[in-house]
N, C-alpha and C positions, 0 to 999 in steps of 0.2 A: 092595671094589666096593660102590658103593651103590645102593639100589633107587632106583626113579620110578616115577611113575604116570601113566601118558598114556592119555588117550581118542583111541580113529582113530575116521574113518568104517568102517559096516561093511563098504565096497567095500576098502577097504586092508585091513582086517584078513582077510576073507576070501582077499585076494592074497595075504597074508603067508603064511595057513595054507597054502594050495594050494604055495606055493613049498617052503616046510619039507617039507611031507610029501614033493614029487615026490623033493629032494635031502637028504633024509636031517637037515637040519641044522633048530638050533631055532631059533623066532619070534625068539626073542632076540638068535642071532648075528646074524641079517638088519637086526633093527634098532641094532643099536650097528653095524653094517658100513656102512649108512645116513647116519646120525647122523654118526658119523666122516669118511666120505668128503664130507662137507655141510659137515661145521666147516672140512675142509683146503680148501675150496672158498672157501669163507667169508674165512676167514685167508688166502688168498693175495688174493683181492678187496681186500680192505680195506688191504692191505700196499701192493699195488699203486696203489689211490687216493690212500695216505698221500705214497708217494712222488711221484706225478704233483702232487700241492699241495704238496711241499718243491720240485719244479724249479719250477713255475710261480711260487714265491714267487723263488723265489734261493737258498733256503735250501740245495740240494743241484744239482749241476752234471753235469749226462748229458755221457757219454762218446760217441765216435760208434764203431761198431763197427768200424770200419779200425783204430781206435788200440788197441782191444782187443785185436783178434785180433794186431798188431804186438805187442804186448807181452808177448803169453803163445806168438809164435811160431808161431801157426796159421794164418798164413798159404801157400799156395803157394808 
């Protein structure tokens, strides 16, 4: 695992401590718990924009969800 070195505000840092101390757990876990849930937020953003510029180019062809759900039998 590697270190970093980040400056907060000290309204966030003081949240942070308040929060650690009520639940037991450290500054640390909250911020990679953070950090994490921000990247997978991130990465699905930007996946999603990637794909909406391949339809809109041609480059990749949306399905409509009738034919989906026909194909994998989830239909009614």
């Amino acid at each position: 695992m590697s270190a970093v070195s980040i400056r907060l505000p000290d309204e966030v840092t003081d949240r942070l401590q308040q929060l650690a101390q009520r639940t037991g757990r450290s500054k640390t876990f909250y911020m990679i718990e953070a950090i994490t849930e921000h990247l997978n937020d991130l990465e699905d953003l930007y996946l999603a924009e990637q794909r909406l510029l391949d339809i809109r180019s041609g480059k990749t062809k949306a399905v409509p969800l009738e034919e989906l759900m026909k194909l994998y039998v989830l239909e009614d």
